[in-house]
C-alpha positions as CSV (number, residue, x, y, z in Angstrom):
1,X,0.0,0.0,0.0
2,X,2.8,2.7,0.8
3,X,4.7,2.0,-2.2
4,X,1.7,1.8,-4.5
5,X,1.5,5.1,-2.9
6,X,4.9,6.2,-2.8
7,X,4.8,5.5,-7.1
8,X,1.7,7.4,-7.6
9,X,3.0,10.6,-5.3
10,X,5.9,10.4,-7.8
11,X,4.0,10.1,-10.8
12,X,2.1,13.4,-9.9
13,X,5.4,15.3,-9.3
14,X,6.8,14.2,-12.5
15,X,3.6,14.9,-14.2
16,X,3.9,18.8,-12.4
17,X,7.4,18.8,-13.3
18,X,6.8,18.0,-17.0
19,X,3.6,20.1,-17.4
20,X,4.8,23.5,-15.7
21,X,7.4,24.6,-18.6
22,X,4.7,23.3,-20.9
23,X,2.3,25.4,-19.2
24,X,4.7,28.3,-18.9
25,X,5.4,28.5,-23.0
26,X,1.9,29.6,-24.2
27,X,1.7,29.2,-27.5
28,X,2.1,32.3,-29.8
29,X,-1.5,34.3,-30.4
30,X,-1.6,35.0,-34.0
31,X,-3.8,37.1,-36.0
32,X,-3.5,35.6,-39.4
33,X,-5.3,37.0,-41.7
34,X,-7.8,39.3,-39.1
35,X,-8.3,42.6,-40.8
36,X,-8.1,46.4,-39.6
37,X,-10.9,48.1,-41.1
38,X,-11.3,52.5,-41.0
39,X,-15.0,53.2,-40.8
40,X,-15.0,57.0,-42.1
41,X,-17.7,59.4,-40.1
42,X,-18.4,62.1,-42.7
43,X,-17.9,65.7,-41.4
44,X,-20.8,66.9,-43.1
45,X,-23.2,65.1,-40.5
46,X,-24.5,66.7,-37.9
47,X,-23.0,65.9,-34.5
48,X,-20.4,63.3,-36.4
49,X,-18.0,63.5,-33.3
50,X,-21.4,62.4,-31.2
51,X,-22.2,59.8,-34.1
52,X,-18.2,58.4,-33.9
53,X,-17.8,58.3,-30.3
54,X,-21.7,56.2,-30.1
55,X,-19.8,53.5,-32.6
56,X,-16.8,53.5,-30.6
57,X,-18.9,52.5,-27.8
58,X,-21.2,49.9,-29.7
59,X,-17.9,48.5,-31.0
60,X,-16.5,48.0,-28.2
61,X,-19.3,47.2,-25.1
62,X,-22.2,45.4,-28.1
63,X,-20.1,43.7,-30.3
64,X,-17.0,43.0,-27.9
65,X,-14.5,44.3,-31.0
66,X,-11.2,45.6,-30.4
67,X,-11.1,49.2,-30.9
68,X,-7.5,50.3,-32.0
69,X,-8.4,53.9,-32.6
70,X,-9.9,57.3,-33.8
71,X,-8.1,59.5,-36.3
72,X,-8.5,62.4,-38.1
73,X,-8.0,62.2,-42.1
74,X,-6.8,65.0,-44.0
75,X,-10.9,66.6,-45.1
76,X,-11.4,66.8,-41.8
77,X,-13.4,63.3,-41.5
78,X,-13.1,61.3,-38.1
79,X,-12.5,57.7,-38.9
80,X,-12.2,54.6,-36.4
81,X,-10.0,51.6,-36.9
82,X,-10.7,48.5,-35.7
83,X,-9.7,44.8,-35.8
84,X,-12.1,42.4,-37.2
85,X,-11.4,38.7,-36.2
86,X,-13.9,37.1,-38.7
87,X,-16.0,38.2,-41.4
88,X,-19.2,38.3,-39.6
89,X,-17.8,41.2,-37.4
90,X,-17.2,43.1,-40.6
91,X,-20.8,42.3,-41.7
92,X,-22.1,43.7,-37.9
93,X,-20.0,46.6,-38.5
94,X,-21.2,47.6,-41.7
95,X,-24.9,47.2,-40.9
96,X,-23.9,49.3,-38.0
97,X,-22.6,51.9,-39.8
98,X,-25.5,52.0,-42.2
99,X,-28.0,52.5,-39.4
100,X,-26.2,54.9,-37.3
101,X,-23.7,56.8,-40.0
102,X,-25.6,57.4,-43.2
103,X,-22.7,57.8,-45.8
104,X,-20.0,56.4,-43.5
105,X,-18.0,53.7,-44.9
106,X,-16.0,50.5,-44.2
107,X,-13.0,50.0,-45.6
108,X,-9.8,47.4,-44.9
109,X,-6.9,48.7,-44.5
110,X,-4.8,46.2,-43.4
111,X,-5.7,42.6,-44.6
112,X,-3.5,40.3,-42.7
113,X,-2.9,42.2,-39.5
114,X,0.1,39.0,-39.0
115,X,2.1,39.8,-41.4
116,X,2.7,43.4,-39.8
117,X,3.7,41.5,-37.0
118,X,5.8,39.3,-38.2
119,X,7.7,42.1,-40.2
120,X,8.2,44.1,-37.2
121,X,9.7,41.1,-35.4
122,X,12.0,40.6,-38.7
123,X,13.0,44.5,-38.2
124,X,13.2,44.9,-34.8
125,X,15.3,41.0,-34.5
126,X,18.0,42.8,-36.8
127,X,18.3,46.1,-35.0
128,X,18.5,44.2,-31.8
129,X,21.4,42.2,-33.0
130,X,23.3,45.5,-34.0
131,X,22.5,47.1,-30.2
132,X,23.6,44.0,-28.4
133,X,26.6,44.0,-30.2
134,X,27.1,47.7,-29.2
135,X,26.7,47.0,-25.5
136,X,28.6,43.6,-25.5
137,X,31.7,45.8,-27.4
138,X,31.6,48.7,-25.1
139,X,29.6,48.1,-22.0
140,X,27.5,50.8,-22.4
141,X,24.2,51.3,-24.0
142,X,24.8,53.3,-27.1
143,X,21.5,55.7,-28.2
144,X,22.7,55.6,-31.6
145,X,21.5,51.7,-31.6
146,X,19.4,51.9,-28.6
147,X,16.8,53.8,-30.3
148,X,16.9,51.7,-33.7
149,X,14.7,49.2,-32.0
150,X,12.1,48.4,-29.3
151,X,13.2,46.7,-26.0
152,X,12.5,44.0,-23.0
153,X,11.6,45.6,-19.7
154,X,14.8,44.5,-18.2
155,X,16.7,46.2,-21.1
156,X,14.8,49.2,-20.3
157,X,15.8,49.6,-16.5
158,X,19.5,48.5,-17.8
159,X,19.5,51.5,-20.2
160,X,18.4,54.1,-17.1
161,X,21.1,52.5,-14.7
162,X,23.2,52.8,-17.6
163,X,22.1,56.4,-17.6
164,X,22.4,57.6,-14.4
165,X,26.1,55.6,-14.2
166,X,27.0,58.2,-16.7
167,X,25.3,61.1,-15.5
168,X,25.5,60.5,-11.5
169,X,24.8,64.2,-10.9
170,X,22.1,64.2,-13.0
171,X,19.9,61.0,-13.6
172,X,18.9,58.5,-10.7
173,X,17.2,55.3,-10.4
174,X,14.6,54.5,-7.9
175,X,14.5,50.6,-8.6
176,X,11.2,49.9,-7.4
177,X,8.2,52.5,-6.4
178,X,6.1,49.0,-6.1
179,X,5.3,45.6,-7.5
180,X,3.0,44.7,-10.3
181,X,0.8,41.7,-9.5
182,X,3.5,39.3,-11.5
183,X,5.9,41.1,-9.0
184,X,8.0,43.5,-11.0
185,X,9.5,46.3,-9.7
186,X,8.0,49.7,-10.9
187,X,10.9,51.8,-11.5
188,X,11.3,55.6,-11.6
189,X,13.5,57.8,-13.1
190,X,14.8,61.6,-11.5
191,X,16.0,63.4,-13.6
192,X,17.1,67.0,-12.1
193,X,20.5,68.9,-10.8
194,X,19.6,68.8,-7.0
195,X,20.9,72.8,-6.8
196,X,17.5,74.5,-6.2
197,X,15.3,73.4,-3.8
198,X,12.5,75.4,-5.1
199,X,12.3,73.3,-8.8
200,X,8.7,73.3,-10.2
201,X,7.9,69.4,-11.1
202,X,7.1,67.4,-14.4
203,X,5.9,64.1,-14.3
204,X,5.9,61.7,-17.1
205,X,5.1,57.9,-18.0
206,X,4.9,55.4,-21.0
207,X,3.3,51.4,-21.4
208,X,0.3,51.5,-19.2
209,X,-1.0,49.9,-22.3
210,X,1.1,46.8,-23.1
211,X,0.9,46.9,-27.0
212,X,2.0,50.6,-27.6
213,X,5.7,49.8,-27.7
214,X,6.6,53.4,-28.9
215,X,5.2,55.1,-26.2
216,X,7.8,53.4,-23.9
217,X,9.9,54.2,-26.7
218,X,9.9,58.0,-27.0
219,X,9.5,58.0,-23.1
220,X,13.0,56.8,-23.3
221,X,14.0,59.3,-25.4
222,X,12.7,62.7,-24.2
223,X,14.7,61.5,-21.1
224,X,17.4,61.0,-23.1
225,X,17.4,64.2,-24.9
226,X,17.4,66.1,-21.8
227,X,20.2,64.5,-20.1
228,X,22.4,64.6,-23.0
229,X,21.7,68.8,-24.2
230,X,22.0,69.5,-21.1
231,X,25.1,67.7,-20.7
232,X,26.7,68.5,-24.1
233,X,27.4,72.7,-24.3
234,X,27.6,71.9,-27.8
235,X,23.7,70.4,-28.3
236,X,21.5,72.8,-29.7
237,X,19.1,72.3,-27.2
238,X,22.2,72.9,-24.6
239,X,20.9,76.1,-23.5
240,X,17.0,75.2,-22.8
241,X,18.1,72.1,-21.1
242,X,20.1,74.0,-18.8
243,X,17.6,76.6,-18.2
244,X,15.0,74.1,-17.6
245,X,17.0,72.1,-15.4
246,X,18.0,75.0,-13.3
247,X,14.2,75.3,-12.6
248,X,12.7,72.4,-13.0
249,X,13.0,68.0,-12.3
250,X,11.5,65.4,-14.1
251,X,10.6,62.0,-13.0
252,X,9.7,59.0,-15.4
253,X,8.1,56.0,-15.2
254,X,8.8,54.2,-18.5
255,X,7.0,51.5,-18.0
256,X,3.3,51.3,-15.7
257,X,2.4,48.4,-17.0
258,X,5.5,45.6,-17.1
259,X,3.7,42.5,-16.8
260,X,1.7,43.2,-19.9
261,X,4.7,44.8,-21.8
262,X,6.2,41.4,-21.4
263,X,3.4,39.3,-22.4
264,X,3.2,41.3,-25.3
265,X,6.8,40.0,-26.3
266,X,6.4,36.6,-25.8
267,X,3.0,35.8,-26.4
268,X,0.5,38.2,-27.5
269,X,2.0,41.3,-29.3
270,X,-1.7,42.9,-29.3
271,X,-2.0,42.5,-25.7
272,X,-3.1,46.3,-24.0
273,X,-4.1,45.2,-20.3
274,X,-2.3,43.9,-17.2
275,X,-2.1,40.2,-16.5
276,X,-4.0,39.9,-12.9
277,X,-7.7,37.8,-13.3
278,X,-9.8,40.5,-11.8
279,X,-12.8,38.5,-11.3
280,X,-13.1,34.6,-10.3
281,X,-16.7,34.4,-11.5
282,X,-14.6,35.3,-15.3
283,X,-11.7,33.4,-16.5
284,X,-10.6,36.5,-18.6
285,X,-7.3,37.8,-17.6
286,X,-6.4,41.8,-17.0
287,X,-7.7,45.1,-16.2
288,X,-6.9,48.2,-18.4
289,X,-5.0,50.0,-15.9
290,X,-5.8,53.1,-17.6
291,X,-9.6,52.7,-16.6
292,X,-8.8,51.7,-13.4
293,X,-8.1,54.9,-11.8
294,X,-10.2,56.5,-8.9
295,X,-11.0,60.0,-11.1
296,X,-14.2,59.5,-12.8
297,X,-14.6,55.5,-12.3
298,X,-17.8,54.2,-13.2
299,X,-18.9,57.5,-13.9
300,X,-20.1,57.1,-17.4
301,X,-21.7,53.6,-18.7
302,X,-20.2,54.3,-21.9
303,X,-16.3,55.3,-20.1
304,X,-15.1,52.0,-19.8
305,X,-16.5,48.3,-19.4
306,X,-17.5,45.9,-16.8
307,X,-17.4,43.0,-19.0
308,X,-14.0,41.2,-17.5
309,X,-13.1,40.1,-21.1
310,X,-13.5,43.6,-22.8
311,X,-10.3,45.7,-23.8
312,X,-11.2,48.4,-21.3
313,X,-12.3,46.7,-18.8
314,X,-12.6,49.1,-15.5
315,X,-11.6,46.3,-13.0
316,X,-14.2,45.3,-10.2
317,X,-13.3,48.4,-8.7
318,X,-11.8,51.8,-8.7
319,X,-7.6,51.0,-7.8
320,X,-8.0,47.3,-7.8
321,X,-4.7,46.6,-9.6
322,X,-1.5,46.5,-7.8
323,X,-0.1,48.8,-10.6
324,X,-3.0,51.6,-10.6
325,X,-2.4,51.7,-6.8
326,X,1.4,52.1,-6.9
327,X,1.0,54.7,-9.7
328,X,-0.9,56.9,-7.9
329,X,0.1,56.4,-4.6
330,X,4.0,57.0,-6.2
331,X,2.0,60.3,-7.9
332,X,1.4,61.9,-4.5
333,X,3.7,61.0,-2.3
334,X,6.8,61.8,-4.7
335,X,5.5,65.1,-6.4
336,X,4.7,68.4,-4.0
337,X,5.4,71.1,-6.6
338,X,4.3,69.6,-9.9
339,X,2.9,71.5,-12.5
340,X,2.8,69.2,-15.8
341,X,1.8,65.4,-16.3
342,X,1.9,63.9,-19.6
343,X,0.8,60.1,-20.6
344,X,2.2,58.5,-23.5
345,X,0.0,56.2,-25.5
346,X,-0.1,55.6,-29.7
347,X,-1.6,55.9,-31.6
348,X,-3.5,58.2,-33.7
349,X,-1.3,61.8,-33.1
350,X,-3.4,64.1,-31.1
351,X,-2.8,65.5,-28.1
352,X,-5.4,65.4,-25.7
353,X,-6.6,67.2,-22.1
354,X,-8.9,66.9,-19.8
355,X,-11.9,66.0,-19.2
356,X,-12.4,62.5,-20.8
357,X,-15.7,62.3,-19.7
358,X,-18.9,65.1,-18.6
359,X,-17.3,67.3,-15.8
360,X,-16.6,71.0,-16.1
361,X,-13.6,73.2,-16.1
362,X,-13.4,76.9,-15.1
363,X,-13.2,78.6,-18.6
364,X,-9.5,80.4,-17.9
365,X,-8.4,77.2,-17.0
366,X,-10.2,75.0,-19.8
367,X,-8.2,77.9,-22.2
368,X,-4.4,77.4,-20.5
369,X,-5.2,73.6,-20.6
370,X,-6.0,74.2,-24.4
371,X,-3.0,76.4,-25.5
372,X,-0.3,74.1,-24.0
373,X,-1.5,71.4,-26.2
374,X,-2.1,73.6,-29.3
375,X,1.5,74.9,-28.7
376,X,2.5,71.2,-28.9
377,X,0.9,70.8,-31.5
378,X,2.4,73.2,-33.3
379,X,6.0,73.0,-32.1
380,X,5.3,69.4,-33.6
381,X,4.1,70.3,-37.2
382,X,7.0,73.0,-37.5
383,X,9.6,69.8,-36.6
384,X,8.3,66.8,-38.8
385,X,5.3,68.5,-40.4
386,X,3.3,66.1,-38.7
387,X,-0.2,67.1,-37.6
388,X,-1.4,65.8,-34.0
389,X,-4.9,67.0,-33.1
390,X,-4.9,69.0,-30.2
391,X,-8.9,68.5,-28.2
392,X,-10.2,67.4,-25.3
393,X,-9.9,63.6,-24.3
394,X,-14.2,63.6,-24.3
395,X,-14.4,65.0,-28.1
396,X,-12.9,61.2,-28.9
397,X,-14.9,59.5,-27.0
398,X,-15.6,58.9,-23.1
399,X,-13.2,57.1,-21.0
400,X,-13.6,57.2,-17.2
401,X,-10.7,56.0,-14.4
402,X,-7.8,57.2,-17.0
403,X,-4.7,59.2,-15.8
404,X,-5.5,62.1,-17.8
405,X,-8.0,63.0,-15.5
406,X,-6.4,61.6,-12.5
407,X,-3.4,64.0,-13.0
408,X,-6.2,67.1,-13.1
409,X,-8.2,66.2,-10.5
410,X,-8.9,68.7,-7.6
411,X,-8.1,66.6,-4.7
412,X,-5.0,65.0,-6.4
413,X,-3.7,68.8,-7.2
414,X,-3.9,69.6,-3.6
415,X,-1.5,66.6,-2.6
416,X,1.2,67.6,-5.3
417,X,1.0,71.4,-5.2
418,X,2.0,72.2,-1.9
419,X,4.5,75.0,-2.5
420,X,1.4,76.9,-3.9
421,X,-2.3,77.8,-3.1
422,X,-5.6,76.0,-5.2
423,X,-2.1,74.8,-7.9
424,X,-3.3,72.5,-10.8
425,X,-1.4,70.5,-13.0
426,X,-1.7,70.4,-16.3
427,X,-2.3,66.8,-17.6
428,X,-1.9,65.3,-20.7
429,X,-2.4,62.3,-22.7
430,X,-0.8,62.4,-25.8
431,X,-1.2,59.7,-28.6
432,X,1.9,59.2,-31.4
433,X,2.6,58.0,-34.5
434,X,0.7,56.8,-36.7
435,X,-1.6,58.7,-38.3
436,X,-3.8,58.3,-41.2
437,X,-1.9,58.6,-43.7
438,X,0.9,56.4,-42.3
439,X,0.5,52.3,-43.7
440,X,-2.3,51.1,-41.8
441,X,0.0,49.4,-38.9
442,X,-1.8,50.6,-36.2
443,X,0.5,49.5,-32.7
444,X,2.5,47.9,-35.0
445,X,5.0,50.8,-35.8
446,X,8.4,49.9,-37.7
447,X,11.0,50.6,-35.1
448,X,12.7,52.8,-37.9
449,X,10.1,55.1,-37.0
450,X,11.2,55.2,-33.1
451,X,13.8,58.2,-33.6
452,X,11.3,60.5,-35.7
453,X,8.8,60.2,-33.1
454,X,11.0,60.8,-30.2
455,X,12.3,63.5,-32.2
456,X,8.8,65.8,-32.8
457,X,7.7,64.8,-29.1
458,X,10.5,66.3,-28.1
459,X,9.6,69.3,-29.6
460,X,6.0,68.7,-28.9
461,X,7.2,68.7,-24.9
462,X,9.8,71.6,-24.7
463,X,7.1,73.6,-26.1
464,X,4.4,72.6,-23.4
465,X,6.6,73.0,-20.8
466,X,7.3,76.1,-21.8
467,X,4.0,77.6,-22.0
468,X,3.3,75.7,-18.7
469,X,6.2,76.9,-17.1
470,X,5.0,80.6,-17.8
471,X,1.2,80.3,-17.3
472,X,1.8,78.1,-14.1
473,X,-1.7,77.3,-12.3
């Protein structure tokens, strides 16, 4: 009896001991031929942002389709992509549109949304070869390769060690503000010269949505920019850098959401939410953190989701991810003097501000909120010629819990705007590259596109921050 025993409490640990790794290497989710399809809103309809922002919604909450985005095509027409798994959704959707969009059209834009993949993967193998080389040869991670191709979370904290190594005056690491439910460390990034005690604030962060690799991306690089002009009398931005530093620190989180940001490497390059299963009456896995937050939560119906499966799905309740509560609690404890928030997503190029859903603003400060972003937008379109849309977060369409609103709210602005009376911070979420009239890749951006989106984002944030730091709240 106690061997017969003894053999079959073996046979269950070699059974766990074979089926663990098996368990642990999820297959690859692929997207073979799923298409993106743009369903154009005509301009000429009345209340067409009302009419785009209702399919959005319908999309999304009725027909449980993943919603990649709004944009703005050149006459002036809004336009929504979305991914369409079989051709029954794109029948749904075009009945939709008939019945709700007279004139509106549904067209595919990207037939095989795999193969974008699968070339991105190609581009970004190769570039990844040439970096690794770099670092292996020098022992240092060099930004003419670095930003050449996208990069692993543990890449990404090696680069900002690698960083503040350099620039020990300048740059430092906190390696963990808090763990992610998978239990990563949260890391954040100073970036200031510790000579005036009286520095005005700026807060910045990138990947709370797993799939938008270039967000992390030109997170990375505005960071970079700043530490090397200001470093290098030479750089042409030498002089701004300096002045701004003299006044003013940054901190960076490049990367809210790191258990998702992984699983979009190794298993699901569409992936957009964190990895915790919020429910147990649901066996869908993941929360988007960016409709998790307290500000607004639940506010709207139509702001986010309480499906478990959905895209933006608000969580069971408001902060009930590990990484929404760590991100804000991180938010007010570490700033006192902010004055600037920005939240990097992609894509679709605008710049947006609060509110995302119905609240009100005083009108003087609705108009400073407006003319930072427009003179982001601009600074943008003078540098690449590029045209990012600068509107309010609720002219898209609604979204409750999101930072953008967080970062404005009332009661938050009291915690982090201590060296002032009734301060606000301006708050931002700003969506890259591409646009419409980029190659329908969507999240899928060629990382030889990395450095020309850093590049106008740079431009785009020198010139906030400089209205900002003038018309401070």
């Amino acid at each position: 009896m106690k061997i017969a025993l003894l053999v079959t409490l073996l046979a269950v640990l070699a059974w766990q001991t074979i089926a663990a790794p098996i368990q642990a290497r999820a297959p690859r989710v692929r997207y073979d031929n799923q298409v993106l399809a743009r369903v154009t809103i005509p301009s000429t309809l009345a209340n067409s942002d009302a009419i785009s922002s209702s399919l959005v919604v319908k999309f999304r909450h009725s027909f449980g389709l993943d919603v990649w985005g709004v944009v703005n095509l050149a006459d002036e027409t809004r336009a929504i992509d979305v991914r369409l798994p079989t051709p029954d959704d794109l029948d749904a959707v075009k009945e939709a549109v008939a019945a709700g969009a007279p004139g509106g059209t549904v067209t595919i834009v990207n037939n095989n949304i795999q193969a974008g993949i699968d070339a991105e993967a190609h581009e970004n193998a190769q570039a990844l070869q040439v970096a690794g080389l770099t670092k292996r040869q020098t022992g240092v991670y060099d930004p003419a390769t670095w930003f050449t191709a996208y990069h692993r979370f543990a890449d990404i904290l090696g680069f900002f060690n690698s960083m503040a190594t350099q620039y020990p005056s300048l740059v430092s690491v906190n390696a963990s503000i808090g763990k992610s439910f998978q239990g990563r460390d949260l890391f954040q990034v100073r970036i200031g010269t510790r000579t005036n005690p009286a520095v005005k604030q700026v807060y910045i962060q990138g990947l709370i949505h797993a799939r938008e690799w270039v967000a992390g991306s030109t997170v990375q690089y505005i960071a970079y920019k700043l530490v090397s002009a200001y470093s290098n009398p030479s750089d042409p931005d030498n002089a701004w850098a300096v002045r701004t530093l003299n006044s003013t620190e940054l901190f960076v989180v490049p990367v809210v959401n790191p258990d998702g940001y992984e699983y979009s490497w190794t298993t699901d390059r569409l992936w957009r939410k964190n990895r915790r299963r919020a429910v147990t009456s649901s066996s869908a896995v993941g929360v988007d953190l960016n409709r998790n937050y307290p500000k607004g939560w639940g506010a709207d119906p139509d702001g986010a989701s309480t499906t478990p499966s959905a895209e933006d799905y608000q969580g069971p309740s408001p902060l009930s991810e590990p990484e929404s509560r760590v991100i804000t609690s991180n938010f007010v404890n570490t700033l006192k003097s902010a004055i600037l928030s920005i939240d990097y997503h992609s894509y679709s190029q605008l710049l947006l501000r609060p509110p995302g859903y119905n609240y009100a603003i005083p009108s003087a400060q609705a108009a400073k909120l407006k003319a930072a972003g427009d003179a982001g937008a601009a600074a943008i379109a003078v540098k690449s010629g590029r045209t990012y849309t600068s509107q309010t977060a609720l002219q898209l369409y609604p979204a409750t819990g999101t930072a953008v609103d967080y970062a404005w709210d009332e009661s938050v602005n009291t915690q982090v705007t201590k060296d002032r009376t009734n301060g606000r911070v301006y708050s931002y979420t700003i969506e890259l590259r591409p646009s419409s009239s980029d190659t329908a890749t969507g999240f899928i951006l060629p990382p030889s596109q990395i450095v020309a989106t850093g590049e106008e984002n740079w431009a785009g944030f020198k010139a906030i921050l400089d209205y900002v730091r003038s018309n401070i709240i």
